[in-house]
Every structure is written in C-alpha cells, then in structure tokens.
matplotlib code that plots the C-alpha trace (Angstrom):
import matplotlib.pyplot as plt

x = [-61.3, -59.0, -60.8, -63.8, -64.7, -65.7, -65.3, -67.5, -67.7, -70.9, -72.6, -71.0, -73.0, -72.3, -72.0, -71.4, -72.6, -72.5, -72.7, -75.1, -72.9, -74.6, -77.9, -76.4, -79.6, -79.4, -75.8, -75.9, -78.8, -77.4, -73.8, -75.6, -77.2, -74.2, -74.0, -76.7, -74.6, -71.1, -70.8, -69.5, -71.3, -69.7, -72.1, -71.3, -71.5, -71.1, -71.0, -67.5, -68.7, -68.3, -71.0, -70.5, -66.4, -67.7, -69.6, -67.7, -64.7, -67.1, -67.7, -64.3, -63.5, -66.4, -64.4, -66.0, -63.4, -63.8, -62.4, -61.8, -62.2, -62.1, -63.7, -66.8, -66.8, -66.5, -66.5, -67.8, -67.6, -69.1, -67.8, -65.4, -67.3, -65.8, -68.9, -66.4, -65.5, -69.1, -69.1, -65.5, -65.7, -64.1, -67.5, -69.1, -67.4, -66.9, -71.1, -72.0, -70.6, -72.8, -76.7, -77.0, -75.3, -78.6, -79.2, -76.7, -79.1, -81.3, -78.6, -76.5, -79.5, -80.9, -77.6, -75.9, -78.3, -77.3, -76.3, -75.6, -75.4, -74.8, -77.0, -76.5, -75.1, -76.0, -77.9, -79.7, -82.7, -85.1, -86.3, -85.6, -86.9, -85.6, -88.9, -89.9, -86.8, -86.9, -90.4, -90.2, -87.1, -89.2, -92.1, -89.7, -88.6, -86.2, -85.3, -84.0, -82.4, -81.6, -78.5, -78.8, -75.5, -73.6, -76.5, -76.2, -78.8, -78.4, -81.2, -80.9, -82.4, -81.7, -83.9, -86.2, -89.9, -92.2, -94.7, -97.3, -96.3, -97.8, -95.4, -96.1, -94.7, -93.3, -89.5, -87.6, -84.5, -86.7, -88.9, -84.9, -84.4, -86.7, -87.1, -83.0, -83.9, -87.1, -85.3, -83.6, -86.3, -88.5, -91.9, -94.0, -93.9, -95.9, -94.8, -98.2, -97.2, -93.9, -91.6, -91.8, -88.6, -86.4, -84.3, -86.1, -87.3, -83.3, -82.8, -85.7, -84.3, -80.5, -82.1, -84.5, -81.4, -79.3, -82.1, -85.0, -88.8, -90.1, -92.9, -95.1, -91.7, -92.8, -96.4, -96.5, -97.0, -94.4, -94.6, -91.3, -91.4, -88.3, -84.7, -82.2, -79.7, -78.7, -76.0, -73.7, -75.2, -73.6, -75.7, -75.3, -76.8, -78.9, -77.9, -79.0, -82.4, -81.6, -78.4, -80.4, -82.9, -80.0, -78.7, -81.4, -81.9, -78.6, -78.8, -82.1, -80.4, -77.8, -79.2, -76.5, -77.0, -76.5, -77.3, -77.0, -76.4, -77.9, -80.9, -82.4, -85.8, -88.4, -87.1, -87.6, -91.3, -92.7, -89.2, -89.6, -93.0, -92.7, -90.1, -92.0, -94.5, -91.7, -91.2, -88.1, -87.4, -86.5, -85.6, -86.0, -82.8, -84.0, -81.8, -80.3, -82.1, -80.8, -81.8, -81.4, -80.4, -83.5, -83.2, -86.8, -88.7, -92.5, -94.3, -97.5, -100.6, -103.0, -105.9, -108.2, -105.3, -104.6, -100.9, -98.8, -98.2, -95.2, -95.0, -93.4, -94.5, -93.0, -93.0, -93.9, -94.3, -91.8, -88.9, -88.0, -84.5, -85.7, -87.5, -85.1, -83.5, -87.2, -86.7, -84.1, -84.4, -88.0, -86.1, -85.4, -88.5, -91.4, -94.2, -94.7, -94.8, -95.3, -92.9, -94.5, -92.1, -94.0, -91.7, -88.9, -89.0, -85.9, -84.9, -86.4, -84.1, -81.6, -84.0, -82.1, -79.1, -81.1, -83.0, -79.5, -78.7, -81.9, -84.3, -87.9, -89.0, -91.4, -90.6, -94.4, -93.7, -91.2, -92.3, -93.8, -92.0, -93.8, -91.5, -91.8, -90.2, -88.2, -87.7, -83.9, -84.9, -82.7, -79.9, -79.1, -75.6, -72.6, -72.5, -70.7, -72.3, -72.7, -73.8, -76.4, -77.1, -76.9, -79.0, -79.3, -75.8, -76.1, -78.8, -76.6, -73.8, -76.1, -77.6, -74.0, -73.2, -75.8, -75.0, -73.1, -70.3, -67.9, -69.7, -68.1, -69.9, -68.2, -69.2, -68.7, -68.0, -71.6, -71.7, -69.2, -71.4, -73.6, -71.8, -69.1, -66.2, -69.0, -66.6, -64.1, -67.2, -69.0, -65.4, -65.3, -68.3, -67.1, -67.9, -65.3, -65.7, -62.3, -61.8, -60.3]
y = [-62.7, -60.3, -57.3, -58.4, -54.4, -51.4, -48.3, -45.8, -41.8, -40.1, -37.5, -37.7, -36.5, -38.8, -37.4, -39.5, -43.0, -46.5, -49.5, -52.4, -55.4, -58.6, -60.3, -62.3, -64.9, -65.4, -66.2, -68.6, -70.3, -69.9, -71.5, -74.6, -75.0, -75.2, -79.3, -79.8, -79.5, -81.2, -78.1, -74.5, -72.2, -69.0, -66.2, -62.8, -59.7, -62.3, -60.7, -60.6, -61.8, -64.4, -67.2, -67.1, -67.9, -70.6, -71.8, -71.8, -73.5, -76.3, -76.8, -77.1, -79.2, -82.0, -81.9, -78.6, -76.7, -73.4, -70.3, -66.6, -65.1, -61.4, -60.2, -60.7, -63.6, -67.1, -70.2, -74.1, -77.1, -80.2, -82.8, -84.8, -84.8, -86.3, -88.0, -89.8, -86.0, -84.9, -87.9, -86.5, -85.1, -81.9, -81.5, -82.0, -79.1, -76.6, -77.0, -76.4, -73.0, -71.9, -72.0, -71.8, -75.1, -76.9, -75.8, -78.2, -81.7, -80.9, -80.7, -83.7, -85.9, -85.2, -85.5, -88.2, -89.8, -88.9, -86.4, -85.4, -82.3, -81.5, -79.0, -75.9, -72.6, -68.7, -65.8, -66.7, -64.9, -67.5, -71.1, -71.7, -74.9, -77.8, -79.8, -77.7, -78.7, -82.5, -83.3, -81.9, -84.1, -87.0, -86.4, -86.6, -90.2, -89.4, -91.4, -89.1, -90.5, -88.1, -89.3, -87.9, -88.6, -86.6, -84.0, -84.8, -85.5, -88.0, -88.0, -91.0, -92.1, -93.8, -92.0, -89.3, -88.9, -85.8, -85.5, -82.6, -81.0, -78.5, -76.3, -76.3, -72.8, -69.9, -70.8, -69.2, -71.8, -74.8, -73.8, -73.8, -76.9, -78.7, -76.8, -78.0, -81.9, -81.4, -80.4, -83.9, -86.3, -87.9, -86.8, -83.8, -82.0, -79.3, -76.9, -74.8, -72.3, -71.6, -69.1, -66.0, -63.5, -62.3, -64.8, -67.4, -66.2, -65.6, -68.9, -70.8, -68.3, -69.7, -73.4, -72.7, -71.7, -74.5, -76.7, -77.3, -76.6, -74.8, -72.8, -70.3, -68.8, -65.9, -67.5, -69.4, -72.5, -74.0, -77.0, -78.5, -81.2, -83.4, -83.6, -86.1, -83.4, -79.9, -78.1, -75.0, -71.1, -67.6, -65.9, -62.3, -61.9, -59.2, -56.1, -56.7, -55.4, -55.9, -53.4, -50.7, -50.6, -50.6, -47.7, -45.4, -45.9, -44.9, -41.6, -40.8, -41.7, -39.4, -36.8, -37.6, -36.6, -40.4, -41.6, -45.7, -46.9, -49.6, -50.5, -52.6, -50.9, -53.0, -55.8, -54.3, -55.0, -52.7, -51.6, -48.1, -47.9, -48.7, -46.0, -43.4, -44.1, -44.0, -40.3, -40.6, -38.7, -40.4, -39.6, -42.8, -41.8, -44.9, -47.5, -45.0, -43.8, -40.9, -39.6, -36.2, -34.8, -34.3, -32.6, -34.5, -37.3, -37.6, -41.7, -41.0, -42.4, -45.1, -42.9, -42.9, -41.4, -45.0, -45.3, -46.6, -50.4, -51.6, -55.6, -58.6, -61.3, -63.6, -61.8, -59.5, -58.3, -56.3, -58.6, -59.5, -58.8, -55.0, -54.8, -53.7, -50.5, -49.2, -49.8, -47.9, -45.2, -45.0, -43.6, -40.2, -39.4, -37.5, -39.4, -43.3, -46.8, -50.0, -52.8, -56.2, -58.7, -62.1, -64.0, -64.7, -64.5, -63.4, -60.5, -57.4, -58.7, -56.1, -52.9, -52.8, -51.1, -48.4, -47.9, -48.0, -45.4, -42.8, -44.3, -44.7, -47.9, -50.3, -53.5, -55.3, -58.5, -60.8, -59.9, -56.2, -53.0, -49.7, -46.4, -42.9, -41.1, -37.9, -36.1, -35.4, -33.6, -35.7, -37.5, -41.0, -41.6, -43.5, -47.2, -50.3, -53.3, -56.6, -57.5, -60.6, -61.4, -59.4, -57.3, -56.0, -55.8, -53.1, -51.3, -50.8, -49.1, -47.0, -45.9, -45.3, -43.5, -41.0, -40.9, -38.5, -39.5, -42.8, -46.2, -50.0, -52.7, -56.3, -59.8, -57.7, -60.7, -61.5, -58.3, -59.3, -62.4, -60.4, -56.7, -56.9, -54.3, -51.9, -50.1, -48.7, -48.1, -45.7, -44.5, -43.4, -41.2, -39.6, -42.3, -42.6, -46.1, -48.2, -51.9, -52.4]
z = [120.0, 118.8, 117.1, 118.5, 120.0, 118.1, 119.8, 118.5, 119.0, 118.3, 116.7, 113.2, 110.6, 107.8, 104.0, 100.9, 98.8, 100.0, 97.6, 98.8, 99.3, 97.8, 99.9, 102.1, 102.7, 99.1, 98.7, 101.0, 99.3, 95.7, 97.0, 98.4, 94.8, 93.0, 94.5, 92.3, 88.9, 88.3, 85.5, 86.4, 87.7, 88.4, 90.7, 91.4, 94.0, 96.6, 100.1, 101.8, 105.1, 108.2, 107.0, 102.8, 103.7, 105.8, 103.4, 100.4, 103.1, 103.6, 99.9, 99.2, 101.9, 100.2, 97.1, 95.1, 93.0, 94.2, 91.7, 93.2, 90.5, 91.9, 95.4, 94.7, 92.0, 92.4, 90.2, 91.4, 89.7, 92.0, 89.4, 92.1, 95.7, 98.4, 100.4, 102.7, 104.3, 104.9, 107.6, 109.0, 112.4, 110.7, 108.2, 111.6, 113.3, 110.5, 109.5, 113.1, 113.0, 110.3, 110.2, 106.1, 106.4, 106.4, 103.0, 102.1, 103.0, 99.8, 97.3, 99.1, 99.2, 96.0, 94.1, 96.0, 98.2, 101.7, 104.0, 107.4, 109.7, 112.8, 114.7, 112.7, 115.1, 114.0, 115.8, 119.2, 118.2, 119.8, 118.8, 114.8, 114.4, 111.2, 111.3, 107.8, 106.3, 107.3, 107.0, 103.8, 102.7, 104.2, 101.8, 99.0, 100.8, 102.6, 105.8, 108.5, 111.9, 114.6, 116.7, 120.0, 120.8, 118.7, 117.9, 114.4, 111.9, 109.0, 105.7, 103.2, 100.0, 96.8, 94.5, 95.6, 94.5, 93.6, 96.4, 97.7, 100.2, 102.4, 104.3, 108.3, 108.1, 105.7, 105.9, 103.4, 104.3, 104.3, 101.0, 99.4, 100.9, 99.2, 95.9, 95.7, 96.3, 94.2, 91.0, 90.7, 92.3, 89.9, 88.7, 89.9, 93.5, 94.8, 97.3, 98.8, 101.3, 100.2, 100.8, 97.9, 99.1, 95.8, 97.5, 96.9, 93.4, 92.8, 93.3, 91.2, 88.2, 88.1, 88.7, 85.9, 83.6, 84.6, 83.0, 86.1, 85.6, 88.0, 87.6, 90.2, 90.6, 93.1, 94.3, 97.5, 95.1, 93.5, 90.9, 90.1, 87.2, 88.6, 85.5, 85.4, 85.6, 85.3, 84.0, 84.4, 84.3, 85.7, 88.3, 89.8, 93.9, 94.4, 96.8, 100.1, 101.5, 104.9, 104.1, 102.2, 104.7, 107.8, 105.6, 105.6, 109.3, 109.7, 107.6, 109.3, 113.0, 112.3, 110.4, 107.4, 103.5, 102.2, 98.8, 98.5, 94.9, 92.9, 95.4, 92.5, 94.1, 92.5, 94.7, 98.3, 98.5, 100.8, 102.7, 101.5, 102.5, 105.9, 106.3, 105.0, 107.6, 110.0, 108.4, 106.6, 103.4, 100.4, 96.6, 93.9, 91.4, 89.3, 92.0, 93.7, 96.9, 98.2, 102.1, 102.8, 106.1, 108.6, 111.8, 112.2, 111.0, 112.4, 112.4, 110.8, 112.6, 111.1, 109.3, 112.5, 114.2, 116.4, 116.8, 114.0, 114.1, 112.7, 112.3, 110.5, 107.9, 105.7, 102.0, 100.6, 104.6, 105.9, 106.6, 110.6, 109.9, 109.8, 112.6, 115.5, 112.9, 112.6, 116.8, 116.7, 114.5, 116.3, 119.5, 117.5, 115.8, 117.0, 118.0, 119.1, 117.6, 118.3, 117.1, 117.3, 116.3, 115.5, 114.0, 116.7, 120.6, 121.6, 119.2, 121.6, 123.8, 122.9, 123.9, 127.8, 126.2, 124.3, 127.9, 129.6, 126.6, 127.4, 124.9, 126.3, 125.3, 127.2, 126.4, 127.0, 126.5, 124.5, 121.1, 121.8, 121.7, 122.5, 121.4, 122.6, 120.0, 121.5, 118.3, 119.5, 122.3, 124.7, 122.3, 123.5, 125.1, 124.9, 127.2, 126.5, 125.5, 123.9, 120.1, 120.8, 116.7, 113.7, 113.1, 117.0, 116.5, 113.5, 115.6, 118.2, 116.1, 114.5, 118.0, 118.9, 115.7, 116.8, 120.8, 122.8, 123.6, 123.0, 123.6, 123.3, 121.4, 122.8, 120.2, 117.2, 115.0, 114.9, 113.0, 110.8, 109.8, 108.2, 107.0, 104.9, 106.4, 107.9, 109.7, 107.0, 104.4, 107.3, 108.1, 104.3, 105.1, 108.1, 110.9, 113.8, 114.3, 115.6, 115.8, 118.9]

ax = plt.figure().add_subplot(projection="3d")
ax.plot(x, y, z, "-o")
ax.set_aspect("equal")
plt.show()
C-alpha cells in the first residue's frame, strides 16, 4: 500500500498547540443515526479519518444525500433509500471493511424493516463478539438468520416492539444499536446495563432533539418511550478523548511543552486522573490543558505503598483505548506499574517491539503488563516494526518519537483509521516524521 511506512527520527522535543480532531467512536455512531430521519441533519467536527469516509461512502451508496459542507461538516438527508443496494454484493464488500458498520442494523431495521451485514472487519485486538447487538435487536422482534455461507447476517421485522432488556455486557456499539431501533419501535423499552460514555450520552442528546424520548441519558438505564418519527437537528462531535489523552503521553514521552486546545474537560471522566498518578504535570486553562516539559515523571504508589495498578472499565473507567499509551509512556518514568488490560485479549500483544526497543516490560500473561519505569536512564531505540490496531499503532510512534535514532513503523493505515493527518500536525510542532 503505497504510503503505508512512517519513518520516524527520534529525540525531538516537541513545542506548540494541537487541536483535538472530533471523537471518532462517536462519529461513527452519530452518522449511522442520521437513517433514522428522512429530514437534514447536518453534524459537525467530524474526524477526517479512514472508517468516518467509509462510512459516509456506504451511506451514500444506500441512497443518503450526503453534503460537504466544509472539512469537518456534513449534511444527510435519508429521504430516498435504496434498500435494493444494501443486499448488492458491493454493500457486502464496502461494510466488511469497516467495524462501525454494524451500527447501521438498528437504524435499517427500525426504519425500514430489514437489514443485512456482512462480518464487520477493524482492529484485531482479540474476540469482539455481535451477540449484544443481535440479541438485543431480537428482543425488539427481530428475526436474525446467520448465512454461513457468505458470512453475512440478515435481521428482519415489520414493526418492532418495546421490550426489557438486560445487556449480557457493557458494549458501547451494541447499547447504540438498540437505543437507534428503540426510538421508532412501539411502546416502552428498557435498556439496564447500558453503556454511559459521552458517546453514548452524545448520541441520546441529538436523538432527543430530533423528537425521541429517552430518558436516564448518562445512567446505565435507559427508558426509551418508542415515536412514529423523528425529524431533522444539527449536532457538533465532541473532541476526542482517546486523542487528548494520546497527546499528553506524547508530551510527557518526549519531554515537549504542548498545550492541546478545547479538551471540553468535564467530559474525560477520570483520564486526567489516571495520568497524574502516572506523574504527569498538567495545567486546566478552562479546555485547554497544557503539559509542560518534564525531564521526569514519578507513578505514584497506592497509599500502602503497593504498586500502582492501572486497569480498564467500561465508563466512567478509564477507557481500554488508553491503556497501551499509559504502557508506553510507563517505560520512561521512574518507578513501576502494572497494566491490566481486561477488556480485550490480544492488545499487549504489541509490548515485543518496546522489549526489542530497550523497554523492560514483563508481559505475564495475555492481559497483564508489569513496567519498570527507567526514568530515562537508558532511552529506548530506533527498530522497525509493524502497526497491529490503532491505538498500539499511535504507541509505537510516540515510543519512536522519543527513541534514539530512526525507526520504521510498516501497516500505518491502521493508524490512519483512527488519527486524522497525525503526521503533518506533530510535524507542525517539530516532529520528523515521513510517510514513506
């Protein structure tokens, strides 16, 4: 793939502001609801990336008028779908590419009364089941068939029905999933043991104003009183945590004066926190965070002096999509941690190249990470390697940003599903990062 390598030199120290680009998990949930109207609805600070042009291509493809307004700006109006081309082999392919794709079935079922996907693609970062999402969408009564042939999964119903459901498991994606088909079934449903991220919360807010009733917006219980229809609103996405938080590992990684603008900080939970404890310096400007340059950063200790345990859980937990840039920046500081990834089994997966690298790490199992901090004594150096998923991906640029020396990172467009133009925004500060 051409442009697929970054070749990075290290040892930059980075000086300047980044803007946030908008969330990405929420775009790709906010898109999907605009099916759900066949009024305009126009959302801003969309994310320039890999999986929201996918996206928005597959919308248009079923029929969706689709607007650029400017970069970051879009109009839909869902007025004229075409439910002959979401059977088309080419719906087929194009949806496989893209996990957020399943966030279509709720809309598609709810508003027209069938849909079909094939087995979504996205990050190998272990098992990421569907069975929230489809027994969910069966509650409502929807009939579901699995063709094994084709690996493709069809949902059908003429009207759906409020229900009660209890969620198996905390999925943001599949709490969306049904919250879309909800609005338009008839009568009450329930959702207990939903998913509460700002995403999520996002999303219930811009259904709400085009004319749903959902309330418990931000509790793990939702009540949605089902509408006959809903109609057009605007909507502006949130910056993206996962990017703030990437950020200040950076700064801290490579001892850069960084200030990242309009952080909307009441909405990152208990990010901040969690960095403190990993020793990092921060001043609240209002949204602004600014991170000064530290030639050190010390983890703190739990209160008996045990060592500092940093883990992930569905909100308001500290988000999994954070968990391997606390890794990372972990490598530098003084003093240990351990990184206990619960949610998925296959994202530690990408510690070898920080070993190959110098970092001390001892990987203990597939979801536990133990960190020797080095407190720069021994900076890591330069290799060549390959970006497994996203956010490993961004790890591994920010190691290299800080290495000795020049190191390769191969599968780069996995990167690119998530960061909008990383590499000429860090350039602007004094990275020396080429697309090769």
């Amino acid at each position: 793939m051409k442009g697929d390598t970054f070749e990075v030199i290290g040892g930059n120290k980075l000086k300047g502001e980044l803007i946030p680009q908008g969330a990405k998990n929420e775009a790709l949930q906010i898109i999907s609801a605009t099916l759900l109207s066949s009024e305009k609805i126009t959302i801003s600070n969309l994310p320039d990336i890999i999986d929201v042009r996918k996206l928005i291509q597959l919308l248009d493809g079923l029929g969706v008028k689709v607007e650029k307004i400017n970069k970051s700006t879009y109009s839909f109006q869902a007025d004229d779908i075409d439910l002959e081309y979401f059977a088309s082999e080419k719906y087929l392919e194009n949806s496989k590419k893209i996990r957020g794709s399943v966030m279509l079935l709720g809309p598609l079922l709810t508003r027209f009364g069938k849909a079909y996907l094939p087995k979504p693609g996205g990050d190998k970062i272990g098992r990421r089941r569907l069975d929230t999402h489809f027994h969910g969408l069966i509650k409502l009564g929807g009939e579901f068939k699995y063709n094994e042939a084709d690996d493709t999964f069809a949902i059908a119903s003429p009207q759906l029905k409020g229900s009660y459901i209890l969620l198996d498991e905390i999925s943001v994606t599949g709490t969306a999933n049904i919250v879309m088909a909800a609005v338009l079934a008839e009568g009450k449903t329930q959702i207990y043991n939903a998913a509460c991220e700002p995403y999520l919360q996002q999303l219930c807010k811009m259904l709400n104003r085009m004319g749903a009733k959902i309330s418990g917006v931000g509790s793990n219980l939702l009540t949605i009183q089902g509408v006959e229809k809903l109609g057009g609103t605007t909507h502006e996405v949130l910056p993206d945590m996962i990017e703030i938080g990437s950020f200040i590992g950076l700064a801290a990684m490579t001892q850069s004066d960084i200030t990242i603008k309009n952080c909307k900080v009441n909405e990152l939970g208990n990010i901040l926190p969690i960095f403190k404890r990993m020793g990092i310096q921060m001043n609240i400007n209002g949204d602004d965070i600014h991170i000064p340059a530290q030639e050190h950063y010390e983890i703190q200790t739990f209160i008996d002096g045990s060592i500092m345990t940093v883990y992930d859980s569905p909100w308001p937990g500290f988000t999994p999509d954070l968990m391997s840039i606390v890794l990372v920046m972990a490598t530098q500081a003084k003093g240990s941690v351990l990184i206990h990834q619960k949610m998925f089994e296959s994202r530690l997966f990408f510690v070898d190249k920080l070993i190959d690298m110098g970092a001390q790490i001892i990987l203990c199992d597939p979801h536990r990470a133990t960190v020797i901090g080095l407190d720069r004594k021994h900076p890591l150096k330069g290799i060549t390697m390959v970006s497994p998923d996203i956010r490993a991906g961004v790890s591994l640029l920010i190691a290299a940003l800080s290495a000795k020396g020049k190191s390769t990172i191969h599968n780069i467009h996995q990167i690119d599903r998530g960061y909008q133009d990383i590499d000429g925004r860090l350039n602007a500060l004094g990275a020396d990062i080429r697309r090769v």
